[in-house]
SEBADREN-581119 format. One record per residue (C-alpha): residue in three letters; x negated, y, z. Coordinates in Angstrom, 1 decimal, decimal comma. Layout:
REM SEBADREN-581119
ALA X Y Z
...
This chain:
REM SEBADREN-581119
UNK 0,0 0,0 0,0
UNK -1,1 3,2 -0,4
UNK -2,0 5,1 2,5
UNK -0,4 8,6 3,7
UNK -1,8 12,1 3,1
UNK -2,4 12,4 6,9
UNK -4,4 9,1 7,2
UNK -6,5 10,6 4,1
UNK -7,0 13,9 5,8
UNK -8,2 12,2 9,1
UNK -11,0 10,1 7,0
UNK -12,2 12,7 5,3
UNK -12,1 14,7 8,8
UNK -14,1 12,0 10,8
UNK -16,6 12,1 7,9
UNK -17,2 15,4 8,0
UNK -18,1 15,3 11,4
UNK -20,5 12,6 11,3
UNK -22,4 14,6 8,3
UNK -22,4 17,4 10,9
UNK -23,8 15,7 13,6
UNK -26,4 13,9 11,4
UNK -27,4 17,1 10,3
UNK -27,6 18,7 14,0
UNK -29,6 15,3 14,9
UNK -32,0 16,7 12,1
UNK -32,2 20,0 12,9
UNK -33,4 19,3 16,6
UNK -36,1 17,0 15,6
UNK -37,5 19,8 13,0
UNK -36,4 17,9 10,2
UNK -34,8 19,6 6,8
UNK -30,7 19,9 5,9
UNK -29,4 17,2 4,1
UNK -28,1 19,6 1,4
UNK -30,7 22,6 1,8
UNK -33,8 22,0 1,6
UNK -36,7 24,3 3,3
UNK -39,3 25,2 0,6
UNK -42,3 24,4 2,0
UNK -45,5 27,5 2,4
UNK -47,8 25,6 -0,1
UNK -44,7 25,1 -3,0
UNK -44,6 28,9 -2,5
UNK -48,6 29,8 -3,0
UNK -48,5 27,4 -5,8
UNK -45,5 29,7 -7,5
UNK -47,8 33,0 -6,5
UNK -51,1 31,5 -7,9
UNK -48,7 30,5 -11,2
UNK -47,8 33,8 -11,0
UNK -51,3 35,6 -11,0
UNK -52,3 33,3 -13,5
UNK -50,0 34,3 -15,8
UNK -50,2 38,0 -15,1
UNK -54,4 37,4 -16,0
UNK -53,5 35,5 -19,4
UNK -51,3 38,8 -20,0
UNK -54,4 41,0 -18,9
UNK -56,5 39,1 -21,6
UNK -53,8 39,1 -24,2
UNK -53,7 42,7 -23,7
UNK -57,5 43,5 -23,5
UNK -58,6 46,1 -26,1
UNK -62,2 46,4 -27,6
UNK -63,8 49,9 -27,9
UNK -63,1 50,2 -31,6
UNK -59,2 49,2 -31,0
UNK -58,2 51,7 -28,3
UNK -59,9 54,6 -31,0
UNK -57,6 53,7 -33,5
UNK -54,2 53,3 -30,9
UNK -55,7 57,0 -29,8
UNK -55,4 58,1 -33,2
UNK -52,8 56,3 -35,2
UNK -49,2 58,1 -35,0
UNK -46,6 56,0 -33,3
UNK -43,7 56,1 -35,5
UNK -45,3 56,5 -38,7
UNK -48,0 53,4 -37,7
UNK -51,2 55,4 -39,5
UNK -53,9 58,1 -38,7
UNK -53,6 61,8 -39,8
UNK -54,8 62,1 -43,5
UNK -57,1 65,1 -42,7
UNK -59,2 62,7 -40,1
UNK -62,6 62,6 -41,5
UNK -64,3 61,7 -38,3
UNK -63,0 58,9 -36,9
UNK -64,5 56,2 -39,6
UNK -68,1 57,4 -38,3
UNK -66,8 57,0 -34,8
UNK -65,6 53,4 -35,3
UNK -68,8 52,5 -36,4
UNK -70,7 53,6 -33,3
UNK -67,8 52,3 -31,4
UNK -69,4 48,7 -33,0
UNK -72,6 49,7 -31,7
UNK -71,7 50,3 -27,9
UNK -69,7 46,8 -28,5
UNK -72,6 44,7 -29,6
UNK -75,0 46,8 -26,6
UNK -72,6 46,3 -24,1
UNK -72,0 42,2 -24,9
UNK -75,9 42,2 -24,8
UNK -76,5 41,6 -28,5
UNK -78,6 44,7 -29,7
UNK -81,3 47,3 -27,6
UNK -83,4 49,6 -28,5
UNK -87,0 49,4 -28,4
UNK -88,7 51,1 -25,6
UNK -89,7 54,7 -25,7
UNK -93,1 54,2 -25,5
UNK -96,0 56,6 -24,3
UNK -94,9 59,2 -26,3
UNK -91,4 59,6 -25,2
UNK -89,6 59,2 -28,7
UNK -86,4 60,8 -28,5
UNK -83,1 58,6 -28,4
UNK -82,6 59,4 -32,5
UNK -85,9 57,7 -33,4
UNK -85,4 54,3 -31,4
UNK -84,8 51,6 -33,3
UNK -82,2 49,1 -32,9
UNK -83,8 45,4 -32,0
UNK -81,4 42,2 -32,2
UNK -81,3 40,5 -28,8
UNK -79,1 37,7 -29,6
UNK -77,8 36,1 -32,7
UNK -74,8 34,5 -30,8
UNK -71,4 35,4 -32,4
UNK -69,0 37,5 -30,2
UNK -65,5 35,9 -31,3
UNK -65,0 39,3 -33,2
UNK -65,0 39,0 -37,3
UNK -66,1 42,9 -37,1
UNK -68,8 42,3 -35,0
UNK -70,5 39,5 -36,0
UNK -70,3 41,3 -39,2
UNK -72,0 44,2 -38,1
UNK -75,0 41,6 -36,0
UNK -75,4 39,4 -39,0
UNK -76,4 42,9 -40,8
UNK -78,7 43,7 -38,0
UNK -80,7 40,8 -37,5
UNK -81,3 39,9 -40,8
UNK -82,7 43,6 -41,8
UNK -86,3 44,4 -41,4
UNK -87,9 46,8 -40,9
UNK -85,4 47,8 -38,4
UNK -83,4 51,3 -38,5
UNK -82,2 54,1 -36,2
UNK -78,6 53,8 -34,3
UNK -77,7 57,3 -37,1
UNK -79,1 55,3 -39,8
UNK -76,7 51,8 -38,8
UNK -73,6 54,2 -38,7
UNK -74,0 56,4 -41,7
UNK -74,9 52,1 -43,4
UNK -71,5 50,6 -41,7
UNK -69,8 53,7 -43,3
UNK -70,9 53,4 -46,5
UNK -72,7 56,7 -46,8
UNK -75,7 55,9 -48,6
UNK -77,0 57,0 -52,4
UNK -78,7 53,9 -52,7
UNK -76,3 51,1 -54,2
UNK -78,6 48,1 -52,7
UNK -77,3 49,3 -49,1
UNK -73,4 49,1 -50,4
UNK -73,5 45,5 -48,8
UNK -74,1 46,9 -45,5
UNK -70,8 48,8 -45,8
UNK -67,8 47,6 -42,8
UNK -65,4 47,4 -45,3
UNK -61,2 48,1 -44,2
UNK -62,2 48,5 -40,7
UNK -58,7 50,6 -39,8
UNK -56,6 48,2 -41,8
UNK -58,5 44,9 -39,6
UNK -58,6 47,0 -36,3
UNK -54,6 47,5 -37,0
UNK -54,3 43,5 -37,7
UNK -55,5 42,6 -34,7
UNK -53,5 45,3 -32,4
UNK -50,4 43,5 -34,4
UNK -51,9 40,1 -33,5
UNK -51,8 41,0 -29,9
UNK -48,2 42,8 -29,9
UNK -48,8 46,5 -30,2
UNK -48,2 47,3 -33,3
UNK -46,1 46,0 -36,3
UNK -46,7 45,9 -40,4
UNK -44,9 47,6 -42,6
UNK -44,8 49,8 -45,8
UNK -44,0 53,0 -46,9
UNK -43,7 54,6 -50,3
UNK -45,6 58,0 -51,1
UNK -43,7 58,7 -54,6
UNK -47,2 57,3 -56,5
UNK -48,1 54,4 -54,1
UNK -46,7 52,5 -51,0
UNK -49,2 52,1 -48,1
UNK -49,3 49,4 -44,9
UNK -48,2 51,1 -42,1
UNK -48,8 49,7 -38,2
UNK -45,8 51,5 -36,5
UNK -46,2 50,9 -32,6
UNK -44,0 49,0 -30,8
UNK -45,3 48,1 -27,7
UNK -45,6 51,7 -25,8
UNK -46,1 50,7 -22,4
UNK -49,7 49,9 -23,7
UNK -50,6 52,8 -25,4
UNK -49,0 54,7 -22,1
UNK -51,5 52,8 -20,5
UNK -54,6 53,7 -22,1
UNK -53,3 57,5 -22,2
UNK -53,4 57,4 -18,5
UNK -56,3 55,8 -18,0
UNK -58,1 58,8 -20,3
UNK -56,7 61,3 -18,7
UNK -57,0 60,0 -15,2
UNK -61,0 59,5 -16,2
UNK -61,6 63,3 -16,4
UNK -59,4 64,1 -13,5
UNK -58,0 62,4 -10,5
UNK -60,7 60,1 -10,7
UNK -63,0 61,9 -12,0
UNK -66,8 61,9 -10,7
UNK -69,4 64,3 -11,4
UNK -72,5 61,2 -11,8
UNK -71,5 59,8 -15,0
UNK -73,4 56,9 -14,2
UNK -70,6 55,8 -11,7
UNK -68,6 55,8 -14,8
UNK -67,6 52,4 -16,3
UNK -69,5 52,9 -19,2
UNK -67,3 51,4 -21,7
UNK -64,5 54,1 -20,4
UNK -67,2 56,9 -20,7
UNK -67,7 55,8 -24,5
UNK -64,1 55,9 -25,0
UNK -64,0 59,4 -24,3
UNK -67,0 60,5 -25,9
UNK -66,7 58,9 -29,3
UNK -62,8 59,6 -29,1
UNK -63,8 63,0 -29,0
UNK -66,2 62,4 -31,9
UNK -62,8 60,8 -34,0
UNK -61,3 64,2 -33,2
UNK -58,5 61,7 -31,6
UNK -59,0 63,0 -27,6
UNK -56,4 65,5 -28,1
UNK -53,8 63,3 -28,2
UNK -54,5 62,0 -24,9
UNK -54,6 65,3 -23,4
UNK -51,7 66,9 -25,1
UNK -49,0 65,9 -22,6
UNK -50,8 67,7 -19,8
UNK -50,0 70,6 -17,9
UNK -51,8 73,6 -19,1
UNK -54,4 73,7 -16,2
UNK -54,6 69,9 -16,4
UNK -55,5 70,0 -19,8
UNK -58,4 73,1 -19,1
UNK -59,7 71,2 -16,8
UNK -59,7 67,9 -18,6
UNK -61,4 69,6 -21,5
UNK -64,3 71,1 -19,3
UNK -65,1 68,3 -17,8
UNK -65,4 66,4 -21,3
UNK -67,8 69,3 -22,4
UNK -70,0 69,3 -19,2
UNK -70,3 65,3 -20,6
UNK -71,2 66,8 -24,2
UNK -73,4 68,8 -22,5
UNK -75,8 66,3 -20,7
UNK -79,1 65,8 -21,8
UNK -78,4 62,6 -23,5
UNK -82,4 61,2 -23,5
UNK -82,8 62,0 -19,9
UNK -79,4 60,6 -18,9
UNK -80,8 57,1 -21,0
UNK -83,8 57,1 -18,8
UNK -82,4 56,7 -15,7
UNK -81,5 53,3 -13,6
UNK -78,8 51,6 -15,2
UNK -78,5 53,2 -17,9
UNK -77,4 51,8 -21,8
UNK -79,8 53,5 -23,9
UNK -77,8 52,4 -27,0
UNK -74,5 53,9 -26,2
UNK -76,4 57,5 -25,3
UNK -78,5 57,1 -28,7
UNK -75,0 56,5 -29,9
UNK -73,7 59,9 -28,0
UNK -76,4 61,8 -29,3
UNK -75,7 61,0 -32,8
UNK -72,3 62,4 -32,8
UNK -73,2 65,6 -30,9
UNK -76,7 66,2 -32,9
């Protein structure tokens, strides 16, 4: 027979209770709920440290070389390409190379010598053959270790520009450097491709996309010449202090400073200029120093 809605109501009562008191039983003995479980303190480091690594593989994702935050400086954000009457920043990309290959430890300069040769007529020596990961680069290395006699830091940059009268130094020319500088922002979610027509051609365009990073590296200019400014450059992260000086030279520095205030941006500017103003071989003497990226400076500010 079946049984009555009350007899139903009682079982389901007297079950109830037993899953209570099995669960008080629990409880006192420091034991977990049947239905909720504690999360233990080592389930929630590993979710941190999961965390942290992902945030890092972000942070390398993200990671710009010297020549790539030039070009974000300078390229316009809806239109995706630098200003047609920028002569300078080509030149500045180039030295932007050189600070690159000094700073990953692949070219030096020879030593001054006795005579104290000026930072201009130092040549470049190859330290290391090893590629770098970066097509530009290793490019720009391959070119330098296979050349002898060596040349000057000026003479590398005017070569990797193609300024030269002598067709047998074509080959040393670093040719589309914007167009592969743009590729690999794309690559890494900043920018995107597209094209535009100018009545007698269309043109690739890299409009940006991702502004949170170029918001980034505007801040982190402008904080370098004044919250956090210091008055030893040589405190200065020298890849930051390249980024201002040769985005100076690329004539693309004013676009960082353009959303300060008006005293902000004075001040930013004078403090760039007492940089300009260094003595650029005595600076590369001292402890520390990277005599390549101040031959580099010295080129741009002969």
């Amino acid at each position: 027979m079946a049984e009555s809605g009350g007899a139903v109501l009682k079982k389901r009562s007297a079950a109830t209770a037993r899953v209570a008191a099995q669960e008080s039983d629990m409880f006192s003995r420091g034991e977990t709920s049947l239905s909720s479980p504690i999360i233990e303190d080592n389930d929630v480091g590993n979710a941190e440290r999961d965390d942290d690594e992902s945030d890092a593989l972000d942070d390398k994702t993200q990671r710009l070389s010297l020549m790539e935050e030039v070009l974000l400086l300078g390229l316009k954000d809806k239109e995706g390409y630098t200003s047609f009457w920028n002569d300078c920043i080509s030149a500045a990309l180039r030295g932007c190379v050189m600070i690159e290959l000094a700073t990953r430890k692949r070219i030096v300069l020879e030593p001054a010598g006795m005579r104290r040769r000026s930072l201009l007529h130092r040549k470049v020596i190859c330290q290391s053959k090893t590629p770098t990961g970066d097509v530009i680069l290793d490019e720009s290395l391959k070119h330098i270790g296979e050349t002898q006699p060596e040349n000057t830091i000026s003479t590398w940059i005017e070569l990797f520009s193609g300024e030269t009268w002598n067709p047998l130094n074509l080959h040393y020319q670093l040719k589309n450097t914007r167009e592969r500088l743009a590729k690999n922002l794309v690559e890494k979610g900043i920018l995107t491709t597209d094209k535009q027509n100018f009545v007698v051609f269309d043109m690739t365009i890299h409009p940006l996309t991702n502004h949170q990073a170029k918001q980034r590296l505007v801040k982190k200019v402008q904080e370098s010449v004044l919250n956090k400014w210091t008055n030893d450059v040589h405190r200065m992260d020298i890849r930051l202090l390249s980024l201002i000086v040769l985005a100076h030279a690329a004539d693309v520095l004013e676009n960082a400073f353009a959303p300060l205030p008006d005293d902000d941006y004075d001040l930013a500017m004078k403090r760039v200029h007492h940089i300009l103003n260094l003595d650029f071989d005595v600076e590369a003497g001292k402890p520390e120093a990277n005599p390549v990226a101040w031959a580099v400076f010295s080129t741009f500010t002969k």
